[in-house]
VOBA-183574 format. One line per 4 residues: number of its first residue (from 1); their letters; for each residue z negated, x, y negated of C-alpha. Coordinates in steps of 0.2 Angstrom, whole numbers, plus 2048, in hexadecimal, padded with zeros to 3 digits. Layout:
<nodes>
NUM	a	Z,X,Y | ... .
</nodes>
This chain:
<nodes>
1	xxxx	113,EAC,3F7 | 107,EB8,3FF | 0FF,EC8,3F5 | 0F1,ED3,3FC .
5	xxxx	0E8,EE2,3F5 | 0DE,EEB,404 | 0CF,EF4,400 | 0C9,F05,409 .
9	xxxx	0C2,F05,419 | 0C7,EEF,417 | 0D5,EE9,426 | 0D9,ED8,42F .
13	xxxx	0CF,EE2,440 | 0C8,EF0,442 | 0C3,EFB,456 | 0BA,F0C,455 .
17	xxxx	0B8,F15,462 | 0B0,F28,462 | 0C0,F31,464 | 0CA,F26,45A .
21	xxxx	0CB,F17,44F | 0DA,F05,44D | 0D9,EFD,43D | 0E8,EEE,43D .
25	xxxx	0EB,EF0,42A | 0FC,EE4,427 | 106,ED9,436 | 114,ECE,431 .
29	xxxx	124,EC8,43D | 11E,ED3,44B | 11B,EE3,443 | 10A,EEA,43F .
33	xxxx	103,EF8,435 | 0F5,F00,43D | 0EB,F0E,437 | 0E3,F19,442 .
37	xxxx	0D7,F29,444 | 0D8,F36,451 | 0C7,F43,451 | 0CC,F56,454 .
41	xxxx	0D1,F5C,463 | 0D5,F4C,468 | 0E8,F48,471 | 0F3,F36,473 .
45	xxxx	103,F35,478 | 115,F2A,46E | 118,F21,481 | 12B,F1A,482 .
49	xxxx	12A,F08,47E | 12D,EF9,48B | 13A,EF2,47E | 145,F00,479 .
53	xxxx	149,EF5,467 | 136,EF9,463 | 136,F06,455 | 124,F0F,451 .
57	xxxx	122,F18,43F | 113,F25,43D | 10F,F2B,42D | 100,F3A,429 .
61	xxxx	0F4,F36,41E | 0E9,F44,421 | 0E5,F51,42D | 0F1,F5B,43B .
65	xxxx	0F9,F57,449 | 103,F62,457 | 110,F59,45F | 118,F61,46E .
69	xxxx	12B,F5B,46F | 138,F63,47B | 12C,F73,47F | 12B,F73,46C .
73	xxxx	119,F74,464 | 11A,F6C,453 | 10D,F6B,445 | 10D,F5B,43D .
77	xxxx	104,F5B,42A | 0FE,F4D,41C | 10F,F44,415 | 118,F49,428 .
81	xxxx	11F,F38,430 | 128,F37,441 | 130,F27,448 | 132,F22,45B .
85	xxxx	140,F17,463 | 147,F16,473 | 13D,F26,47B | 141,F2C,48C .
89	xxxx	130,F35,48C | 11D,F35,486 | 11C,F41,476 | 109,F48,477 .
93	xxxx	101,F4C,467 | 0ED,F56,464 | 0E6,F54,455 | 0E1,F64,44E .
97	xxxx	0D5,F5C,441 | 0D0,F4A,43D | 0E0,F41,43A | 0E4,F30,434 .
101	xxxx	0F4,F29,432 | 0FE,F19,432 | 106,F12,440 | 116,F05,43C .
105	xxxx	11A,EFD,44E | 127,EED,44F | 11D,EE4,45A | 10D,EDB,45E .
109	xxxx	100,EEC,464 | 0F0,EEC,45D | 0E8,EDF,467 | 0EC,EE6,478 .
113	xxxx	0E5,EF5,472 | 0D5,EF1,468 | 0D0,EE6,477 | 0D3,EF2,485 .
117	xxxx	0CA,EFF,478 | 0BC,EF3,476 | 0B8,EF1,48A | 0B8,F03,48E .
121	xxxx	0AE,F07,47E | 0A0,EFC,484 | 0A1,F02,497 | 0A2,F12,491 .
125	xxxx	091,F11,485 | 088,F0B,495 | 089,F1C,49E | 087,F26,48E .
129	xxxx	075,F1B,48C | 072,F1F,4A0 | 078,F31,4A1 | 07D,F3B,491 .
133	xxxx	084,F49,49B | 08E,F3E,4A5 | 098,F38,495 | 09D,F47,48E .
137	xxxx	0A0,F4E,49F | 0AD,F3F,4A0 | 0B5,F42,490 | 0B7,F57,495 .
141	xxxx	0C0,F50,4A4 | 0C9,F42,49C | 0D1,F50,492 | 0D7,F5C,4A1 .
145	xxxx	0DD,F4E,4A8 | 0E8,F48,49D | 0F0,F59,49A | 0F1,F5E,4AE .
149	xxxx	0FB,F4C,4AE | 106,F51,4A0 | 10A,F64,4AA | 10E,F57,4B7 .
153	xxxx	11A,F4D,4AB | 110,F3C,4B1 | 11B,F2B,4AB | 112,F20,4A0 .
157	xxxx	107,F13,4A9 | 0FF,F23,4B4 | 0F9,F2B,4A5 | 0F3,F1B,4A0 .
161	xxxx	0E9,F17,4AF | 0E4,F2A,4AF | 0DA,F2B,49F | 0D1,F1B,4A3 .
165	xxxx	0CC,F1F,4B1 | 0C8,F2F,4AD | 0BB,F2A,49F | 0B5,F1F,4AC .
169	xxxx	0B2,F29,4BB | 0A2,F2B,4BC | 09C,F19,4B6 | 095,F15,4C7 .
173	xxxx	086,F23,4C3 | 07F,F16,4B9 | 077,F0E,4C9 | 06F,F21,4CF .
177	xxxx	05E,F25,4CA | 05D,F34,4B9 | 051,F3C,4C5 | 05F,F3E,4D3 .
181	xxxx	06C,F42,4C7 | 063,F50,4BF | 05C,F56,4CE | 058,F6B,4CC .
185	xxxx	057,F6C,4DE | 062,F68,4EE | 065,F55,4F2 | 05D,F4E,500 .
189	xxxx	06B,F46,50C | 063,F35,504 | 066,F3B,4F4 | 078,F3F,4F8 .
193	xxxx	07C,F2E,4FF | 077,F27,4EF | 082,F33,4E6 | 08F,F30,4F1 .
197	xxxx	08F,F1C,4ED | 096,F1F,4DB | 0A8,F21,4DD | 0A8,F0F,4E5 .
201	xxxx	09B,F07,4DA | 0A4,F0F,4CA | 0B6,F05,4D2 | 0AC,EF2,4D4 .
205	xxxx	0A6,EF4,4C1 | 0B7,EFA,4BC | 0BE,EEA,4C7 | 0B4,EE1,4BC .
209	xxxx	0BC,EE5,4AA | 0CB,EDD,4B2 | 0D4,EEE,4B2 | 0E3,EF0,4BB .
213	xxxx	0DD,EF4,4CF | 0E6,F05,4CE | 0D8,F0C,4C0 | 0CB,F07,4CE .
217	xxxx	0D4,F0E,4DC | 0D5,F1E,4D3 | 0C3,F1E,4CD | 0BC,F1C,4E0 .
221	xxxx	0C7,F2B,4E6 | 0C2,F36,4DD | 0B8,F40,4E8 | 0C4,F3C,4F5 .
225	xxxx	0CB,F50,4FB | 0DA,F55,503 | 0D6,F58,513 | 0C9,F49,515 .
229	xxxx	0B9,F4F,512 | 0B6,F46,503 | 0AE,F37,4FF | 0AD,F27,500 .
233	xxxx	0BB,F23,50C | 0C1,F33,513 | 0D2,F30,50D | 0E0,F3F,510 .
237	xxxx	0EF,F47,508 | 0F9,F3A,4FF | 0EE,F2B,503 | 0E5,F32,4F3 .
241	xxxx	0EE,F2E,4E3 | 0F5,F3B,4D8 | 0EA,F37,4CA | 0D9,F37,4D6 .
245	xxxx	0DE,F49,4DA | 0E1,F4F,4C9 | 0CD,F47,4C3 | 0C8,F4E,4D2 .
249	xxxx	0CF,F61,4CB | 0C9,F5E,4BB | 0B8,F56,4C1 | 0B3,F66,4CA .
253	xxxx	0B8,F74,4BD | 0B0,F6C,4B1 | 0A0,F69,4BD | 0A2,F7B,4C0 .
257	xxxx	0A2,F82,4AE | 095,F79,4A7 | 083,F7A,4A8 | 077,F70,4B7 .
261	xxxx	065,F6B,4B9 | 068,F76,4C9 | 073,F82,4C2 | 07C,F8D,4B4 .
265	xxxx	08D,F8D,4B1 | 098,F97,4BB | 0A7,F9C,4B1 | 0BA,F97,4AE .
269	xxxx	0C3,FA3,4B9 | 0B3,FA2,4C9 | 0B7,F8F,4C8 | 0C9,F8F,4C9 .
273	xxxx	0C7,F9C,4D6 | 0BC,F8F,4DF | 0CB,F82,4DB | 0D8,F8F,4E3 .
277	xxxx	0CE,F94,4F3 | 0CD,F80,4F6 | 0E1,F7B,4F6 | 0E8,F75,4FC .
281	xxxx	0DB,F6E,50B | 0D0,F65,4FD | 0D9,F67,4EE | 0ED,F64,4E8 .
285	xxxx	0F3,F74,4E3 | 0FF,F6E,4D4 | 0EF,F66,4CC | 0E7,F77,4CF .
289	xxxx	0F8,F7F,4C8 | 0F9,F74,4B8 | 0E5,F76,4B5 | 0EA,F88,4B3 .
293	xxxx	0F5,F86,4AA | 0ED,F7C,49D | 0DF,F88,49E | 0E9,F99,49B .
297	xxxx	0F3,F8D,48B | 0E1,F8A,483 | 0DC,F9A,486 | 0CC,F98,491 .
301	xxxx	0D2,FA0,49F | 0DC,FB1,4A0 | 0EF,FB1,4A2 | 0F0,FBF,4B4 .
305	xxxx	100,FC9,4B8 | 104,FC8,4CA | 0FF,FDD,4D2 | 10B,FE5,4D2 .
</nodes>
């Protein structure tokens, strides 16, 4: 016989990252009770199981969810549950508030995640030590990338590759001086090769986490431009991956609106313009498209009527 009374804030393990939190609560036979925070304005996806027997049970303990279903926005409140089986399709969800709920899954989860959570929350620390900016940057563009990829309908393992390498695309800065990287005035050409060396230095590190080589991969190319004039390898048209050329989108808007050691920031509609002028020779157009999109939904960037 086996009787446990848990205590608040108490669990078998417990991960906590910034944006969210996993606390394995119960586990018995395969299944495991998992509860877990998600901060405001922060987004995860219901991905469609590898075992289509697997059967997931969220219910809301506090806080708001909008869940977009078939074109359908839906507000989810305290006492709501949804259950997932068999999905064809990722169901995003953005918190609207803090939200905790539970999380009943019928099979073995909270390890793969906690651990994966764990090496990317340490990496991750290291270049919010080394370059404050550079963090928060990589969160903004974590989160346009992840909703270009859902305009794009990306499967499950891409989204999955994208937001880690999106948190960690600029990791390789680590090893560029704080006096280059906030730099008010022009680079020298020096300078700029330094700079340049991130993308590939950020891709070894990631190497190193023992992260599947596609995260790398993505993390060097993403400077990489259309028509080869990016860096480090020169790489053209499809020989950069999709999800290269959607951080690369979201890496330069955001560059663009916020403020510099050189620069103000320029605003939403002067750096899409930018993004326009330069597709499709350094940019893919459908990113460009879907940032717009996503923009003009949020309500930073005004919705035009073709002239008539």
């Amino acid at each position: 016989m086996a009787f446990k009374i848990g205590r608040k804030g108490t669990g078998i393990e417990q991960v906590q990252f910034d944006n969210f939190g996993l606390n394995l609560l119960a586990r018995g036979d395969g299944t495991e009770v998992i509860l877990q925070t998600i901060t405001k304005k922060n987004f995860f996806y219901v991905y469609p199981a590898e075992n289509p027997n697997v059967m997931e049970f969220f219910y809301i303990l506090s806080g708001e969810l909008k869940c977009e279903l078939n074109g359908e926005k839906i507000n989810i409140g305290p006492q709501d549950y949804f259950t997932a089986s068999d999905l064809e399709d990722p169901v995003h969800f953005t918190a609207l508030t803090d939200v905790s709920y539970l999380w009943v899954i019928t099979e073995p989860t909270f390890y793969q995640l906690s651990e994966g959570v764990r090496e990317l929350k340490e990496v991750v620390e290291k270049v919010e030590i080394r370059d404050s900016y550079t963090f928060k940057h990589s969160e903004r563009v974590t989160q346009y990338s992840i909703k270009i990829a859902k305009k794009l309908a990306l499967p499950k393992v891409n989204l999955e590759n994208l937001f880690l390498a999106a948190i960690l695309h600029d990791i390789g800065k680590i090893n560029i001086p704080s006096e280059i990287l906030n730099k008010p005035s022009k680079l020298t050409k020096e300078e700029f090769e330094l700079i340049k060396k991130h993308p590939g230095d950020g891709a070894i590190m990631v190497k190193e986490l023992y992260y599947d080589d596609t995260i790398a991969t993505i993390i060097e190319q993403h400077h990489e431009r259309l028509n080869g004039v990016g860096y480090p390898k020169g790489l053209v048209g499809d020989e950069i991956l999709l999800e290269a050329r959607i951080i690369a989108v979201s890496d330069t808007f955001d560059a663009m609106t916020e403020d510099r050691a050189y620069r103000n920031a320029f605003t939403p509609e002067y750096a899409v313009e930018e993004l326009q002028r330069l597709s499709p020779s350094q940019y893919d157009p459908e990113v460009v498209n879907a940032l717009i999109e996503v923009l003009q939904e949020e309500g930073k960037l005004k919705v035009t009527s073709p002239e008539a």
